[in-house]
C-alpha positions in Angstrom: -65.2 12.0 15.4 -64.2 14.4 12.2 -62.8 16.3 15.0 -60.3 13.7 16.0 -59.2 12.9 12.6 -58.2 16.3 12.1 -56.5 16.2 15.5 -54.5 13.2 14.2 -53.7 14.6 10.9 -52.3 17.8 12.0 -50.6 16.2 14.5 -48.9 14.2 12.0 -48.0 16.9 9.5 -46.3 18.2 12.7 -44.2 15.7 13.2 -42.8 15.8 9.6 -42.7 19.4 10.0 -40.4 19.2 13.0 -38.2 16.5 10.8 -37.7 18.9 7.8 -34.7 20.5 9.0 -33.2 17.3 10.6 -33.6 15.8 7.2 -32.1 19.1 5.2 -29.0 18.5 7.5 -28.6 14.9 6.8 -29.3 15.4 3.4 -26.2 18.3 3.3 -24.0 15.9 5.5 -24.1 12.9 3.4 -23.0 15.5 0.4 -20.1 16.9 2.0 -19.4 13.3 3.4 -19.2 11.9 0.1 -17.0 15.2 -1.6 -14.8 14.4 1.6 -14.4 11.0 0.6 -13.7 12.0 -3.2 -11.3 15.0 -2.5 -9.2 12.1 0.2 -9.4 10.0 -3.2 -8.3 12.5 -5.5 -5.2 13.8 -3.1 -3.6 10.6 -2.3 -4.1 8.5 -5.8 -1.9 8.3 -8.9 -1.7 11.7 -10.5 -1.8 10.7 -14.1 1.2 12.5 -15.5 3.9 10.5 -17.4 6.2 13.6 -18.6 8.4 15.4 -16.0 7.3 19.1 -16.7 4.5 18.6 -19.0 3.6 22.5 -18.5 6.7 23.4 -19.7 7.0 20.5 -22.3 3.8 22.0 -23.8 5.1 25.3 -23.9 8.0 23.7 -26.3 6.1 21.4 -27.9 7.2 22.7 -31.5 10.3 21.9 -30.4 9.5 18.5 -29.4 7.6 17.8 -32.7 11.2 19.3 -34.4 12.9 16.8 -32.6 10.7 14.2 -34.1 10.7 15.1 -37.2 14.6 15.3 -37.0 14.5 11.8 -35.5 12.5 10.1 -38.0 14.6 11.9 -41.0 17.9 10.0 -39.6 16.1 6.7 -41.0 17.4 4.6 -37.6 15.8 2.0 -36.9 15.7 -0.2 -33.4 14.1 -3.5 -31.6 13.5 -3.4 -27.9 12.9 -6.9 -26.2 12.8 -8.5 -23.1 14.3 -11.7 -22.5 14.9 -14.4 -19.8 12.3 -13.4 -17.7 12.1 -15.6 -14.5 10.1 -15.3 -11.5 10.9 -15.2 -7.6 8.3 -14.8 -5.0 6.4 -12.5 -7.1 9.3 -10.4 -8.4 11.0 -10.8 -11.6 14.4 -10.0 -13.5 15.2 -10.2 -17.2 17.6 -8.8 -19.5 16.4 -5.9 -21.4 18.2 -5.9 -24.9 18.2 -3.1 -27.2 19.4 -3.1 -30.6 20.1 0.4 -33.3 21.2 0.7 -36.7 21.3 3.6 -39.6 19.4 3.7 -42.7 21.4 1.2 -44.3 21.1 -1.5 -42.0 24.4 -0.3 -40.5 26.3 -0.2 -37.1 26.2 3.3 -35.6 29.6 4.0 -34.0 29.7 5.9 -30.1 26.7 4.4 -28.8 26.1 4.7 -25.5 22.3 3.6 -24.2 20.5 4.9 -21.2 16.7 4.1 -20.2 14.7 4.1 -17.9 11.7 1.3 -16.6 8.6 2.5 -14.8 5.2 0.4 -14.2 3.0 3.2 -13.5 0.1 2.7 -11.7 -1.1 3.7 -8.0 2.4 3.4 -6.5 5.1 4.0 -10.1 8.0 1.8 -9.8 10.7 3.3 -12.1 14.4 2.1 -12.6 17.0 3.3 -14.5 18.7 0.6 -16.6 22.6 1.3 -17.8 23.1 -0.6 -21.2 26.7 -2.5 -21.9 27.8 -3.5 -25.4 26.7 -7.0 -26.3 27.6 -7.0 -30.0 28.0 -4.9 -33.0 24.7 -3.2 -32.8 23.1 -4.6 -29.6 23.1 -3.3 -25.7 21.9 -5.2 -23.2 21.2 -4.6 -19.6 19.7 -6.6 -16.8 16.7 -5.3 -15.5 14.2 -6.6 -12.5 10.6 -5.4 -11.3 9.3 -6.4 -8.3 5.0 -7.1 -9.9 4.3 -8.4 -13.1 1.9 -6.3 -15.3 2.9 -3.7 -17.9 6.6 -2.0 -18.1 6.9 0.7 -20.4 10.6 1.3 -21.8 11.7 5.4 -22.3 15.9 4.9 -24.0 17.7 7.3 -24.9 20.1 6.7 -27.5 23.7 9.1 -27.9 25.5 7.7 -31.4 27.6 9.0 -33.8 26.5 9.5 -37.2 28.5 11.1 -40.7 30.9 13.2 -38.2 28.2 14.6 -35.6 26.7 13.4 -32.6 23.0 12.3 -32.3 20.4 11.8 -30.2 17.9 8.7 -30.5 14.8 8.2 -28.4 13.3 4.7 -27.7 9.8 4.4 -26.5 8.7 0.5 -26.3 5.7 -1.4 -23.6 6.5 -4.9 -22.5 4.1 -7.1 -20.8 5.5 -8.7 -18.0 3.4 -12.0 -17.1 4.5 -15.2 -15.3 1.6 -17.2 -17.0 
């Protein structure tokens, strides 16, 4: 009878030992199963960068940090809004109104206005937006987005200021919701 038990038993531990490199091989195949499966996710998602050249932006970032500095010295200041937002089957349009003045509360003279208006997300959606002159210091343009959600704004602003030309940047996020 002890016999048979240790018949059983060793016949047993040879089972498992005849599984060990089956299960080493499904073990290894659900890991490169799931990389695969993270690699396909990483390749065909949204990449993360906002900046067009953001190597070469870095390389010059004293020069962007100048231009900031130079910016904010001028003393402009500027609103950003979105207005008469309606919604169509799930798209929407709106006119986008931007508004600059000098230091003094002033006018700047040789405006001209150009942006551009990206949801970013898995698939970006970015427009460029022309501004017109709608008053003294305002420039509206009308704009349209085909999902709701949030829009950031990137303007850039071209004016003339004490005899030289300028250059303004406008960074502004709008929620777009039909709720």
């Amino acid at each position: 009878m002890a016999q048979t038990t240790m018949d059983a038993e060793q016949t047993e531990k040879k089972v498992w030992d005849n599984r060990i490199p089956y299960l080493f091989f499904v073990f290894f195949a659900v890991i490169f199963a799931v990389n695969g499966y993270l690699v396909y996710l990483a390749t065909t998602s949204w990449v993360g960068l906002v900046t067009e050249n953001p190597y070469d932006r870095g390389l010059n970032y004293n020069q962007v940090l100048e231009a900031q500095r130079s910016q904010e010295a001028l003393g402009f200041t500027h609103t950003a809004a979105l207005n008469d937002i309606r919604f169509e089957d799930g798209a929407w349009t709106g006119v986008l109104s931007v508004s600059i003045q000098d230091a003094d509360g002033q006018p700047l003279s040789g405006v001209a206005v150009v942006g551009v208006l990206e949801r970013v997300g898995r698939f970006s959606q970015v427009f460029e937006i022309q501004f017109a002159p709608a008053g003294m210091d305002r420039f509206e343009a009308p704009v349209h987005g085909p999902l709701g959600g949030r829009w950031s704004f990137r303007g850039a602003v071209t004016a003339e200021h004490n005899g030289a030309a300028v250059d303004y940047r406008i960074a502004e996020t709008f929620t777009v919701s039909d709720l």
